[in-house]
C-alpha positions as CSV (number, residue, x, y, z in Angstrom):
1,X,-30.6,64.5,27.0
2,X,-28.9,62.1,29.7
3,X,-27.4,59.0,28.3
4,X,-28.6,56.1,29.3
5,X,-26.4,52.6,29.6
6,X,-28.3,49.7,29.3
7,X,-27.1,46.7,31.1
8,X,-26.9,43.2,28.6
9,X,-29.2,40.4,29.9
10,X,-27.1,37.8,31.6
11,X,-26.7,35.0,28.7
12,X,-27.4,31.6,30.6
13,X,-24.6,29.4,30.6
14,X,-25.6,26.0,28.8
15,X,-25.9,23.3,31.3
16,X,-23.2,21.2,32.1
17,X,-23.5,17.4,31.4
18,X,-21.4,13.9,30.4
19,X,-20.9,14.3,26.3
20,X,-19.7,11.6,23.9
21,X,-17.2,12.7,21.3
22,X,-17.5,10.0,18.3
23,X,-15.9,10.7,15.0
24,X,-16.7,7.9,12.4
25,X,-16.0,7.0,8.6
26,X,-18.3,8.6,6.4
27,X,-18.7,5.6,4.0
28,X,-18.1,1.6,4.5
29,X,-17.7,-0.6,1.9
30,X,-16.7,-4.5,2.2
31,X,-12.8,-3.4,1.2
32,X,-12.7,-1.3,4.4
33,X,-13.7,-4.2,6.4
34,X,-11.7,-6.6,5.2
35,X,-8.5,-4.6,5.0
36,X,-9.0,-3.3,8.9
37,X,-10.0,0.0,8.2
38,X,-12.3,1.3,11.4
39,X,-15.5,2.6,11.1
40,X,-14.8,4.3,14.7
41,X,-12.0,7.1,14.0
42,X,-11.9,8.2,17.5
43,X,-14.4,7.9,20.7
44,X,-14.2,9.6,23.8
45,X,-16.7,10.5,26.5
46,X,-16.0,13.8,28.7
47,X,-17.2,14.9,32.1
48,X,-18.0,18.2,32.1
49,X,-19.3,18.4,35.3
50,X,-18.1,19.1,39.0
51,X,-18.9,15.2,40.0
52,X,-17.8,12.0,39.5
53,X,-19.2,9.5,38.1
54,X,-18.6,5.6,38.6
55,X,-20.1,2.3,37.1
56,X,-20.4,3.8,33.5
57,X,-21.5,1.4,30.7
58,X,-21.0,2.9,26.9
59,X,-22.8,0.6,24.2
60,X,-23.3,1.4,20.8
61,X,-25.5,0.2,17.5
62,X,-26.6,0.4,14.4
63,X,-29.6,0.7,12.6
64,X,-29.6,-1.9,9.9
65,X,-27.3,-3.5,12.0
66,X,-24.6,-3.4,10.1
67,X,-21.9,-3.7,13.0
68,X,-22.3,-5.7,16.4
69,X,-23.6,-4.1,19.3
70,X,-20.5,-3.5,21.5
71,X,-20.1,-2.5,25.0
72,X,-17.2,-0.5,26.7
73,X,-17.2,-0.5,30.8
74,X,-15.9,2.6,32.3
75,X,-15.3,2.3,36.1
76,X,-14.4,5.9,37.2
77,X,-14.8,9.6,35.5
78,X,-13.7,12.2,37.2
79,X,-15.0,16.1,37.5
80,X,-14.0,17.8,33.9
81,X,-12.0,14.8,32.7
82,X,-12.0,12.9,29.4
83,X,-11.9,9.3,28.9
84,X,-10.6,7.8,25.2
85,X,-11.7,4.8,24.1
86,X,-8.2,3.0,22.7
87,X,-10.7,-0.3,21.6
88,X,-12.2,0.7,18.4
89,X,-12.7,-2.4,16.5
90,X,-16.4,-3.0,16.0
91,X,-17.5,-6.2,14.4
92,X,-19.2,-5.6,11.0
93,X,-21.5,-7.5,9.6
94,X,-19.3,-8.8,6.6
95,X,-22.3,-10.7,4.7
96,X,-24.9,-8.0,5.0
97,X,-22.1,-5.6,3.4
98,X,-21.7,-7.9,1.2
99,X,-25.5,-8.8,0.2
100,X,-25.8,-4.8,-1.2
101,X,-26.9,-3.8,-4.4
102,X,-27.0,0.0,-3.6
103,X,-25.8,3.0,-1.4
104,X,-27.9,2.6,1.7
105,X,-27.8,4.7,5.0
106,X,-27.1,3.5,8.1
107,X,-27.4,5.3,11.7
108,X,-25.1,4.4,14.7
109,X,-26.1,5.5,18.2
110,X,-23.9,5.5,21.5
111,X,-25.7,5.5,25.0
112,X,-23.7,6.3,27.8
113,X,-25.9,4.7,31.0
114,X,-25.0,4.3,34.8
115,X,-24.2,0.0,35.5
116,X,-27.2,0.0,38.0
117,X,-30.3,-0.8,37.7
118,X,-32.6,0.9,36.6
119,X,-30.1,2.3,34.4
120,X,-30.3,6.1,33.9
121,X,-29.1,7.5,30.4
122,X,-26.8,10.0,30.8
123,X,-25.8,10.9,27.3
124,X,-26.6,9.5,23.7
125,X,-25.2,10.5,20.1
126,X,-25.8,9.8,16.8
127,X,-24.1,9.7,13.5
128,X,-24.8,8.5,9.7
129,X,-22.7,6.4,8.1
130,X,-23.2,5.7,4.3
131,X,-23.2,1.8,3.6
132,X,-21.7,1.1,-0.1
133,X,-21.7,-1.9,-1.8
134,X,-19.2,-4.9,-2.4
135,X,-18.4,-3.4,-5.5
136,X,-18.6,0.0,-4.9
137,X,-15.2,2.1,-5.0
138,X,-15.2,5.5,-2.8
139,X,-12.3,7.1,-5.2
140,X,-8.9,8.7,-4.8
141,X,-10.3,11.6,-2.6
142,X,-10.7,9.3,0.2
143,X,-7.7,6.1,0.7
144,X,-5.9,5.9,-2.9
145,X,-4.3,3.0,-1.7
146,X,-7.7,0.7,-1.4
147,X,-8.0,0.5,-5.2
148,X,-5.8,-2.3,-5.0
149,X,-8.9,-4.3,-2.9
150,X,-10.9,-3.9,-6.2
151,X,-7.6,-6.1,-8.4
152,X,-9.1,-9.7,-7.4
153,X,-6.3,-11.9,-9.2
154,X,-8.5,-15.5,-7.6
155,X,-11.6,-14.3,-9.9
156,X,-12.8,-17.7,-11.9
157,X,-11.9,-15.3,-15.3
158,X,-8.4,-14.6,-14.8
159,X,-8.1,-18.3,-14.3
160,X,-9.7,-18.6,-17.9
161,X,-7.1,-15.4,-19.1
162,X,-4.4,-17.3,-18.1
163,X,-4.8,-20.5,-19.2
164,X,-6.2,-18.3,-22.8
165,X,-3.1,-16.9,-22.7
166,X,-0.8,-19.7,-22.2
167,X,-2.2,-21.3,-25.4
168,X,-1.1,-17.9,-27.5
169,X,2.3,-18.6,-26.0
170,X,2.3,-22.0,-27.1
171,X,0.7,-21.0,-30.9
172,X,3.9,-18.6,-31.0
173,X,6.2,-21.4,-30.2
174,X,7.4,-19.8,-26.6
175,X,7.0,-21.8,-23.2
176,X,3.1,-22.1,-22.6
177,X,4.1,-21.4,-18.9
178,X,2.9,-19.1,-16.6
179,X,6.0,-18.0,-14.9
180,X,6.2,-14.5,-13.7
181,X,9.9,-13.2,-13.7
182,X,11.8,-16.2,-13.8
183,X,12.5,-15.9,-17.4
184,X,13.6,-12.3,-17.3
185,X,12.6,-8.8,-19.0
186,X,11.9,-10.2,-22.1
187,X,9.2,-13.0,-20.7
188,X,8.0,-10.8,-18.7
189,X,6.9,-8.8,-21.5
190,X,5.7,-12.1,-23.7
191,X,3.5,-12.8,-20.7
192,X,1.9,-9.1,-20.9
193,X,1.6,-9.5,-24.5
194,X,-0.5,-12.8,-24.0
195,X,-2.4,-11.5,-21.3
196,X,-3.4,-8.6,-23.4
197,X,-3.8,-10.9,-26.5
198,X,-5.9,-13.3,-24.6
199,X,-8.2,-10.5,-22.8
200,X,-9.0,-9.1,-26.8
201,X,-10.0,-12.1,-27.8
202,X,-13.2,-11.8,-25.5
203,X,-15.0,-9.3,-27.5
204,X,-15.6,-6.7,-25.1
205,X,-17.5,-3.2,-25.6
206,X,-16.2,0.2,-23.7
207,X,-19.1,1.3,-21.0
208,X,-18.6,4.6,-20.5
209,X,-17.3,6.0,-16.9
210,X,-19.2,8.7,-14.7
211,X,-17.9,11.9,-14.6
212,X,-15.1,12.6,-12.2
213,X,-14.7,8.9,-11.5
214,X,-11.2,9.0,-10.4
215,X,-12.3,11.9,-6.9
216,X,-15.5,10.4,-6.4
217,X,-15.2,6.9,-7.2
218,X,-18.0,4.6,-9.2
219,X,-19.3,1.2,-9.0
220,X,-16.5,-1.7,-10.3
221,X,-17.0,-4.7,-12.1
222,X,-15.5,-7.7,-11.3
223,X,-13.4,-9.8,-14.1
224,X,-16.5,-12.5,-14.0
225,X,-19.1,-9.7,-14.7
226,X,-16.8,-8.4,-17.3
227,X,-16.8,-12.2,-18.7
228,X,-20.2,-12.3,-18.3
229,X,-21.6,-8.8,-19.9
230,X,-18.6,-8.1,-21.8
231,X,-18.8,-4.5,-20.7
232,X,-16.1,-2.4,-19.0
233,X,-15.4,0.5,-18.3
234,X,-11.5,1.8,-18.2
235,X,-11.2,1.6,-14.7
236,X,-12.9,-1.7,-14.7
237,X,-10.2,-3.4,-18.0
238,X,-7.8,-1.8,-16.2
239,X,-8.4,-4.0,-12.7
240,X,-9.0,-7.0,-15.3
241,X,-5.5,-6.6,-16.6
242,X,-4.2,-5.9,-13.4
243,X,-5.4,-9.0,-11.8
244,X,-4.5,-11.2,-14.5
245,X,-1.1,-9.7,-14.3
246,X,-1.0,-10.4,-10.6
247,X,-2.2,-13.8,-10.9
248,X,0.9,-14.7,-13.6
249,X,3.5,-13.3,-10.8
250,X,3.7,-9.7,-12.4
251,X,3.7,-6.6,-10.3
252,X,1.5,-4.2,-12.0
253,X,0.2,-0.7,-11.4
254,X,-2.7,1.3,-11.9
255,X,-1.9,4.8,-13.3
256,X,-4.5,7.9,-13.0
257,X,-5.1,10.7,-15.1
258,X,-7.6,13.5,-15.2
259,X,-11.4,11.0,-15.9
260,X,-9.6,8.4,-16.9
261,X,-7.4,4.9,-15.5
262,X,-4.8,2.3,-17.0
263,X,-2.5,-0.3,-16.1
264,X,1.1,-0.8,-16.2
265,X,3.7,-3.4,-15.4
266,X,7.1,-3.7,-14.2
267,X,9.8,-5.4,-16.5
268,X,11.7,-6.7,-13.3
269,X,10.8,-8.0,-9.9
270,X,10.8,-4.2,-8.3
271,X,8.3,-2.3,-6.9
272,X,8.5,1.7,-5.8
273,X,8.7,2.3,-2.4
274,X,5.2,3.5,-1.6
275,X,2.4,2.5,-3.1
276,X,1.3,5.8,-3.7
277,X,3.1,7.6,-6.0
278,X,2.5,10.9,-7.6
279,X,5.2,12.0,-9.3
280,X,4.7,11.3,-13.1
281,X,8.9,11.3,-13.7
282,X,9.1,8.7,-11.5
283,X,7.0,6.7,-14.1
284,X,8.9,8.3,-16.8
285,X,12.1,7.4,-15.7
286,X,11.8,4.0,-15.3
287,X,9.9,3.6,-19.2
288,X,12.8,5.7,-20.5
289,X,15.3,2.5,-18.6
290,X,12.9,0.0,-20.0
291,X,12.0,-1.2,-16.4
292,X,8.2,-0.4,-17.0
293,X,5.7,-0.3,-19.6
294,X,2.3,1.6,-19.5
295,X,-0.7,0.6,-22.1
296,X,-4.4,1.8,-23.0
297,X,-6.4,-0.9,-21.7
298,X,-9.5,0.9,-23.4
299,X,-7.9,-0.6,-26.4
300,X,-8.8,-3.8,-25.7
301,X,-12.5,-3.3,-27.1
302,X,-10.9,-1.7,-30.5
303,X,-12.0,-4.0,-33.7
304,X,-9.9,-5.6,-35.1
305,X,-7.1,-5.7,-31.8
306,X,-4.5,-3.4,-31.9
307,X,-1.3,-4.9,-31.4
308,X,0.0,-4.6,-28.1
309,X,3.0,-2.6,-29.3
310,X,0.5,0.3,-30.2
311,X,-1.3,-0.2,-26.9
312,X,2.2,0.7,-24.6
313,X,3.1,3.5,-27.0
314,X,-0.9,5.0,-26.1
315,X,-0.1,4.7,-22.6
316,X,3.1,6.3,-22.4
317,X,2.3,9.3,-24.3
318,X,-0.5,9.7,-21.6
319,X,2.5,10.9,-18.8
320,X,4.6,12.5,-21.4
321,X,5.8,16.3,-20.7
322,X,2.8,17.8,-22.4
323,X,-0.1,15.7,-20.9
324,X,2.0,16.4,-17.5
325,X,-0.9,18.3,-16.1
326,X,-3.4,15.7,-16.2
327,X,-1.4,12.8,-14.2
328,X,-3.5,12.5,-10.7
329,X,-1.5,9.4,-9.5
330,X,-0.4,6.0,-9.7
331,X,-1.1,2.8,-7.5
332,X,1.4,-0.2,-7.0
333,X,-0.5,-2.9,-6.9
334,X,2.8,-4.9,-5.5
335,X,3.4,-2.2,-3.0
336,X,-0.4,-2.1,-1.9
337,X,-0.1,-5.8,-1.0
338,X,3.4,-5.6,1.1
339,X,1.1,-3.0,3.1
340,X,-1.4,-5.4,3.8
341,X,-4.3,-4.2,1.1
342,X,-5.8,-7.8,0.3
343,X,-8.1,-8.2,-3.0
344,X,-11.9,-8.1,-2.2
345,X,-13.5,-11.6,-2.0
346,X,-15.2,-13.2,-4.9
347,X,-18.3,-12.3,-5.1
348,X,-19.2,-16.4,-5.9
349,X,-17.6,-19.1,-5.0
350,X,-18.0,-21.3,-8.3
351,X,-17.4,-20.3,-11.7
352,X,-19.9,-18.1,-13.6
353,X,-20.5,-18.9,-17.5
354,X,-18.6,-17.8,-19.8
355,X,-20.7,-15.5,-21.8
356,X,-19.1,-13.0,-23.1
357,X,-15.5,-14.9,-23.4
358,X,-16.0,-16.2,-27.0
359,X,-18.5,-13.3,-28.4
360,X,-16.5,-12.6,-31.4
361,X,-13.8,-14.7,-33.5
362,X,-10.6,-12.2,-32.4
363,X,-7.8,-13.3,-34.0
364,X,-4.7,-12.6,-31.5
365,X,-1.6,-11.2,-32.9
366,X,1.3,-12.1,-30.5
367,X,4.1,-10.0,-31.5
368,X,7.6,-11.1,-29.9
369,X,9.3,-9.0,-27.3
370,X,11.5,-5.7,-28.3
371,X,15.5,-5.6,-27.4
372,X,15.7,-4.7,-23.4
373,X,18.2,-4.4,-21.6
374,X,19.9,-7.1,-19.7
375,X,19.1,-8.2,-16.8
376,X,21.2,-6.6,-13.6
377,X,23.6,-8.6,-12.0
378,X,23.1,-10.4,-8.2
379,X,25.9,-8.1,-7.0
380,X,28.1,-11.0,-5.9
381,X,31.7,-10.8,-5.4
382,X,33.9,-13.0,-7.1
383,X,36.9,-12.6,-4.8
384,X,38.3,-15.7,-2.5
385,X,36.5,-15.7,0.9
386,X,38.5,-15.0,3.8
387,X,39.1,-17.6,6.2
388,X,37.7,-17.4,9.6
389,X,41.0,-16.8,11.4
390,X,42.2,-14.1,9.2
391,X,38.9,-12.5,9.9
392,X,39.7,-12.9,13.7
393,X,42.9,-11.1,13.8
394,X,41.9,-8.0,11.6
395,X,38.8,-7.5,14.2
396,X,41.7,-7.8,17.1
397,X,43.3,-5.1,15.0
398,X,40.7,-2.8,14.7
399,X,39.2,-3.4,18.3
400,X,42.1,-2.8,20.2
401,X,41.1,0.2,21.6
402,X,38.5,-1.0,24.5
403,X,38.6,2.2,25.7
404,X,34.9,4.9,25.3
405,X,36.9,6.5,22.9
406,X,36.3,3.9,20.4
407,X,33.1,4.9,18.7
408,X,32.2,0.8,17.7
409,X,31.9,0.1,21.6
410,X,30.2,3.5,22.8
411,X,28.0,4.5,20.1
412,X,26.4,7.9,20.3
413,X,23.4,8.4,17.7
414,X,23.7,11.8,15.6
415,X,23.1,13.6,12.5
416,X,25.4,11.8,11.2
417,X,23.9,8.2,11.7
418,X,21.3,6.7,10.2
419,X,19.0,4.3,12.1
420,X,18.3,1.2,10.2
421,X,14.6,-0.7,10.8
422,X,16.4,-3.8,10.7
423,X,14.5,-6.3,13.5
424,X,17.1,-8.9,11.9
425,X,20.8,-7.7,12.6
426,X,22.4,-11.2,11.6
427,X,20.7,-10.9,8.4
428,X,21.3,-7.5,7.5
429,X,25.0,-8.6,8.4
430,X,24.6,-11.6,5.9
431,X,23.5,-9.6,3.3
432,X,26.6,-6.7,3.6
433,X,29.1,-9.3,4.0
434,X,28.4,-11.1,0.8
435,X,28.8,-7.8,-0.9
436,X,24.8,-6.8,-1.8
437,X,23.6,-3.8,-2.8
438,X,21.0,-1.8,0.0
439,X,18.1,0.1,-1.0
440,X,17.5,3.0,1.7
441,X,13.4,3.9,1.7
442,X,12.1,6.1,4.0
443,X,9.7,4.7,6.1
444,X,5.7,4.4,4.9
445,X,2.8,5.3,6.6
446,X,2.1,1.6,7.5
447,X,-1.5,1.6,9.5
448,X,-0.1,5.3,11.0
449,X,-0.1,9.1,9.6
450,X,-2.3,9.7,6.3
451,X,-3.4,5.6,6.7
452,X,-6.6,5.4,8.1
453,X,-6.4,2.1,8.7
454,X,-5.8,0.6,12.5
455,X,-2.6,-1.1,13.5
456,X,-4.4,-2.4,16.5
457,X,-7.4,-4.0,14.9
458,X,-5.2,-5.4,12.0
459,X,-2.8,-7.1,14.7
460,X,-5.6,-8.6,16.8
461,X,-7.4,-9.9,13.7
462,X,-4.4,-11.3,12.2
463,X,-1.8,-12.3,14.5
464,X,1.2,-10.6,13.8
465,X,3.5,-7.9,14.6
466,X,3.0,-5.9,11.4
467,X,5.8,-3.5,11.1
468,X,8.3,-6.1,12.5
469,X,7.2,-8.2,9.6
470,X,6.9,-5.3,7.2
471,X,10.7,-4.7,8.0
472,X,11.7,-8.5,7.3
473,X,9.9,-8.7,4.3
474,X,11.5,-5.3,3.1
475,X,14.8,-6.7,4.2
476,X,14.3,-10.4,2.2
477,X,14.3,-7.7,-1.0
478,X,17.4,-6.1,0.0
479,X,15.5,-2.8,1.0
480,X,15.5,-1.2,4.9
481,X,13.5,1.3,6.2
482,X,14.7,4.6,8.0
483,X,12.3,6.9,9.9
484,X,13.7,10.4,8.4
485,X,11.8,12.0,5.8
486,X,13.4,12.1,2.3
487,X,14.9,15.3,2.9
488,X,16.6,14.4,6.1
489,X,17.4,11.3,4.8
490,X,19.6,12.6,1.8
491,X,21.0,14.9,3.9
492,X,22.3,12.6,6.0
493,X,23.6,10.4,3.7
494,X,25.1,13.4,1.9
495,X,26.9,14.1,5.2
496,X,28.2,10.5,5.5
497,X,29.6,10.5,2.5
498,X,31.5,13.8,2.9
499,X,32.7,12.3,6.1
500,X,34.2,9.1,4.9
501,X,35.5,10.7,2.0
502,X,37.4,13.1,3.8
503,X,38.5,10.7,6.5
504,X,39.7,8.4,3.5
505,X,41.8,11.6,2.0
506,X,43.5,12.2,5.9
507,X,44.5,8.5,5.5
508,X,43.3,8.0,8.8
509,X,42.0,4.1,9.4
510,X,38.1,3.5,9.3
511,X,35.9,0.7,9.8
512,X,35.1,0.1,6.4
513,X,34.0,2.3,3.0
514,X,30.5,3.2,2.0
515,X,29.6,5.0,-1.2
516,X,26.6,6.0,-1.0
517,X,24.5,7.3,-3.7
518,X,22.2,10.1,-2.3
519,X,19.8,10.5,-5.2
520,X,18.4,6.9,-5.5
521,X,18.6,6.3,-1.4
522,X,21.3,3.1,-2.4
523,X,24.1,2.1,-0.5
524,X,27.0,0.1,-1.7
525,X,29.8,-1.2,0.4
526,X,32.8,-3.7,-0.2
527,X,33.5,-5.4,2.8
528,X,33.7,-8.6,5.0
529,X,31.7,-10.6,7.8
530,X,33.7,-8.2,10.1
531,X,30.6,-5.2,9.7
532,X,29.2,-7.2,11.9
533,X,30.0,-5.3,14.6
534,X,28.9,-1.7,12.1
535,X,25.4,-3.6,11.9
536,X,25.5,-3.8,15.2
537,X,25.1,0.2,15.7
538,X,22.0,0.5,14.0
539,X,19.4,-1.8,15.9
């Protein structure tokens, strides 16, 4: 029997036509808007076939009309070439985000047509995008960092906290003033006690969370809804204390375990460097110093109150060595706002009632604060300053080789320099001359990398230059940036120090001394207004 080969049937090549490529958020809440998050990730529209095409027009809306209809004018497209849209901020309908209840589902369609008339539709797409409410959180699965949208320290309640609060100061004959850090550690904690105090003495019930809240997020009430129901669930006592903490010049955290969420506070004006943090030693180290303290807000619906005490040593035993496994994260609310994450509007612009504030007759017990440890020191020197014309002829000194061989005048960078994200040199100069201590951070995804959020919208909506400003504010606090990972960065500093150490041992003449501590990213130096000229190497 002869073999017969049968031939395949010629598979016809799909047509080829103009397509637009449109990636977009899956879910939009008010925070997203307000905090410059896009809806439009990326947008593109490719030419796939052998033509040009001229005079394009690419519009795009929504059904509800959540966002503004928008239109992007393409002039030229060439045969198999691809166009990106750089413009992606779309104008949302703030109030209409803001008027919903409930989930709704929204669909957003982009028409690519030709400029003349009649116009001829040459492509069209569509996507759904999931419209949540105001107070509706999307979780940690999807930007941990927008939790800190939900902490709204200008609520109407935390106004009544606070002034609740300043009153159990006052009945405990301490300073009935608000004050943040000014008064040290040991205020610091007084303040937290009152807050806590003051937020017990509302009478509030525990509402159970839904499952898996912390991945998938839930809906959040606002302090004035807790005020007004008296209900909360942890997540939703732990953004009450966290505002009210805020709004008395603390810098507070959220902390995440596995279904369940509660605050913390720093003891000191510090923050970590990224707000973002998922290591649970980091949190353990700084309770072990006495720099932070974690407590069980859930505790605040107990009857009668627990005393505040009880509540931090609930929290810490909750990122303790043997409930390691459940830490998910923890938020810096303090961080969050240095990165531009601003609290969600209030939901009403006057004061709701205060039902719920004076259900029961709670008793606060204000206990006073335990022994911390003193406060650090400013780092100033306490030696003579040198006069200006001593200063002059120890630079001659050093400077007198004008030559490329002096590495001051003809810098080279290496992997053994650090580049410092310093837009103010004079300052930075300031602050090393009088002796300061520097905190080296590694830079943050500011608006770039694992942020979704767009540099480009945020800068046209608010008028700055955000990571020139970032760098400033970062610098005010004695901290600067360096764009090495944490690895590279210890390992350069690492190198440094073997460098200067050695050159020190040769007895050969240096510029100045650094020691540098690699584990904490800090770097001390004793020296004069004459680094001006080392400052000077790292613009």
């Amino acid at each position: 029997m002869d073999d017969t080969i049968v031939e395949p049937a010629d598979t016809p090549e799909e047509p080829r036509c103009v397509q637009i490529l449109a990636t977009l958020a899956g879910k939009v809440n008010l925070a997203d808007f307000q905090n410059a998050v896009p809806v439009a990730r990326e947008l593109s529209v490719l030419n796939e076939t052998d033509t040009d095409v001229k005079g394009l027009r690419l519009t795009v809306s929504s059904e509800p009309a959540f966002l503004k209809p928008k239109t992007w004018h393409i002039d030229h497209l060439g045969a198999g070439k691809t166009v990106r849209i750089s413009d992606l901020d779309l104008s949302l309908d703030g109030a209409l985000l803001g008027r919903l209840t409930e989930a709704d589902k929204a669909v957003v369609t982009f028409r690519l047509t030709t400029g003349q008339e009649p116009e001829n539709e040459l492509a069209s797409t569509e996507s759904t995008v999931e419209l949540l409410p105001r107070n509706q959180w999307g979780g940690l699965a999807s930007l941990p960092d927008m939790v800190a949208a939900f902490v709204q320290p200008n609520e109407p309640a935390v106004e009544r906290v606070l002034k609740r609060a300043a009153e159990i100061l006052r009945q405990a004959g301490k300073s009935g003033s608000v004050d943040g850090y000014q008064g040290g550690a040991r205020r610091a904690w007084e303040l937290a006690s009152a807050i806590w105090n003051a937020i017990g003495t509302m009478g509030l019930d525990y509402a159970l969370p839904p499952a898996s809240f912390e991945r998938t997020g839930q809906k959040v009430r606002s302090p004035s809804q807790i005020a007004d129901s008296g209900l909360g669930t942890c997540l939703d006592l732990a953004l009450f204390v966290c505002a009210a903490l805020e709004q008395a010049g603390l810098n507070s955290l959220l902390v995440f375990t596995e279904g369940h969420a509660f605050p913390a506070v720093w003891l000191k004006a510090e923050e970590f460097s990224t707000s973002v943090v998922d290591d649970v030693t980091a949190l353990r180290k700084r309770v072990k110093l006495k720099e932070m303290m974690l407590f069980e807000a859930t505790l605040l619906t107990h009857r009668p109150l627990p005393p505040f005490s009880y509540a931090i040593a609930r929290g810490e035993e909750q990122i303790s060595e043997e409930e390691e496994q459940k830490f998910q994260l923890a938020v810096d609310i303090r961080r969050a706002r240095l990165q531009r994450i601003k609290p969600l509007a209030s939901e009403q612009v006057v004061a709701r009632g205060t039902a719920g504030t004076e259900a029961e007759n709670v008793q606060p017990v204000f206990e006073d604060a335990p022994e911390l440890p003193d406060e650090l020191d400013d780092g100033k020197s306490d030696e003579a300053p040198e006069r200006p014309e001593d200063r002059l002829t120890r630079w001659q000194r050093k400077l007198l080789d004008l030559s490329l061989r002096n590495n001051l005048l003809s810098f080279k960078a290496g992997k053994k320099s650090l580049k410092l994200d310093a837009p103010d040199a004079a300052y930075l100069e300031d602050i090393l001359s009088e002796g300061h201590v520097l905190k080296l951070l590694t830079r943050p995804d500011l608006m770039d990398g694992n942020d979704p959020r767009s540099q480009a919208i945020h800068e046209a909506r608010e008028r700055e230059n955000i990571r020139r400003q970032h760098a400033l504010d970062a610098l005010k606090r004695k901290e600067v940036f360096v764009g090495l990972a944490q690895d590279e960065m210890e390992s350069r500093l690492v190198e440094l120090f073997r460098t200067s150490r050695t050159t020190m041992q040769e007895g050969a003449p240096i510029p100045c001394t650094w020691h540098l501590d690699s584990c904490h990213g800090r770097v001390m130096k004793k020296m004069t207004r004459s680094t001006v000229l080392l400052s000077s190497l790292f613009p």
